[in-house]
C-alpha positions in Angstrom: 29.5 174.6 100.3 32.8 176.0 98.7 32.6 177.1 95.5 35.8 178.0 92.6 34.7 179.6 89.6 37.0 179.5 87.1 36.4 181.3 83.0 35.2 178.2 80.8 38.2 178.8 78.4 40.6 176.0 76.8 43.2 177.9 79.3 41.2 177.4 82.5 39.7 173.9 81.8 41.9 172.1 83.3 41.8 173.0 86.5 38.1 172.2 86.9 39.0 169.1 85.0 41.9 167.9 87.7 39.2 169.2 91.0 36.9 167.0 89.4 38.8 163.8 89.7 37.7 164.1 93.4 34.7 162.3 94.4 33.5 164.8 96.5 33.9 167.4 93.9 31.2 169.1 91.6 31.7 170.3 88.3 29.1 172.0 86.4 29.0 174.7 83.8 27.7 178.6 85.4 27.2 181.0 82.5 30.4 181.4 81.1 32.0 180.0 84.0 33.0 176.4 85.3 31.4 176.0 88.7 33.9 173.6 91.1 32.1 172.7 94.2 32.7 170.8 97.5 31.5 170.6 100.9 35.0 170.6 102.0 38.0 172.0 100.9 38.9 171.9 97.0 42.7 170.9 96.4 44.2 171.3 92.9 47.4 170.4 91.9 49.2 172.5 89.6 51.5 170.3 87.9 48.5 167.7 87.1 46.8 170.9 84.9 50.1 171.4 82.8 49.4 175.2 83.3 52.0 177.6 83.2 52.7 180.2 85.5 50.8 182.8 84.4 47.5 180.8 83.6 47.7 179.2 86.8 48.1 182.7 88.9 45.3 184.1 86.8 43.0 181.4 87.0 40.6 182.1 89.8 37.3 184.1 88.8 35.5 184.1 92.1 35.2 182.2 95.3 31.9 181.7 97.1 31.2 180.2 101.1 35.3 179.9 101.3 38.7 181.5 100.8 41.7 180.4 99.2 44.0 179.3 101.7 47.2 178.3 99.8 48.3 179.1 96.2 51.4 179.0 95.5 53.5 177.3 92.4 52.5 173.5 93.2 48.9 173.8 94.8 45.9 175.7 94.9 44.0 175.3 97.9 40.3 176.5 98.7 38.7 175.7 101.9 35.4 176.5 103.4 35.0 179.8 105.9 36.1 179.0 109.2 37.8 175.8 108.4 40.1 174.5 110.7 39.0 177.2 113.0 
């Protein structure tokens, strides 16, 4: 399972709320963070969260059982360890 925690703020929300839009993606609330879960990768357009540059490259709390592959200005992508390998 890959796992994205993000800070349940008004700031971060929409990330988790854009991930979830996927069917094969989990949202769920952790504590004070949002937990975004897939069994695959978890892909998350930037433009579709409205966040700006500095929200967006200070989003990510934690990542559990993968690594962020690709984050740069348009996408933000997080896919399970030893994908593609």
């Amino acid at each position: 399972m890959t796992t994205l925690f993000v800070l349940d703020v008004e700031d971060f929300r929409p990330l988790a709320e854009v991930a979830s839009k996927d069917p094969d993606v989990t949202v769920r609330q952790r504590g004070p963070y949002l937990e975004v879960a897939a069994a695959g990768p978890i892909r998350i357009d930037r433009n579709a969260t409205g966040c700006r540059n500095a929200v967006w490259y200070s989003s990510v709390a934690a990542v559990e059982g993968g690594q962020v592959t690709h984050w740069d200005s348009s996408e933000l992508v997080v896919e399970p360890i030893g994908a593609g390998k």
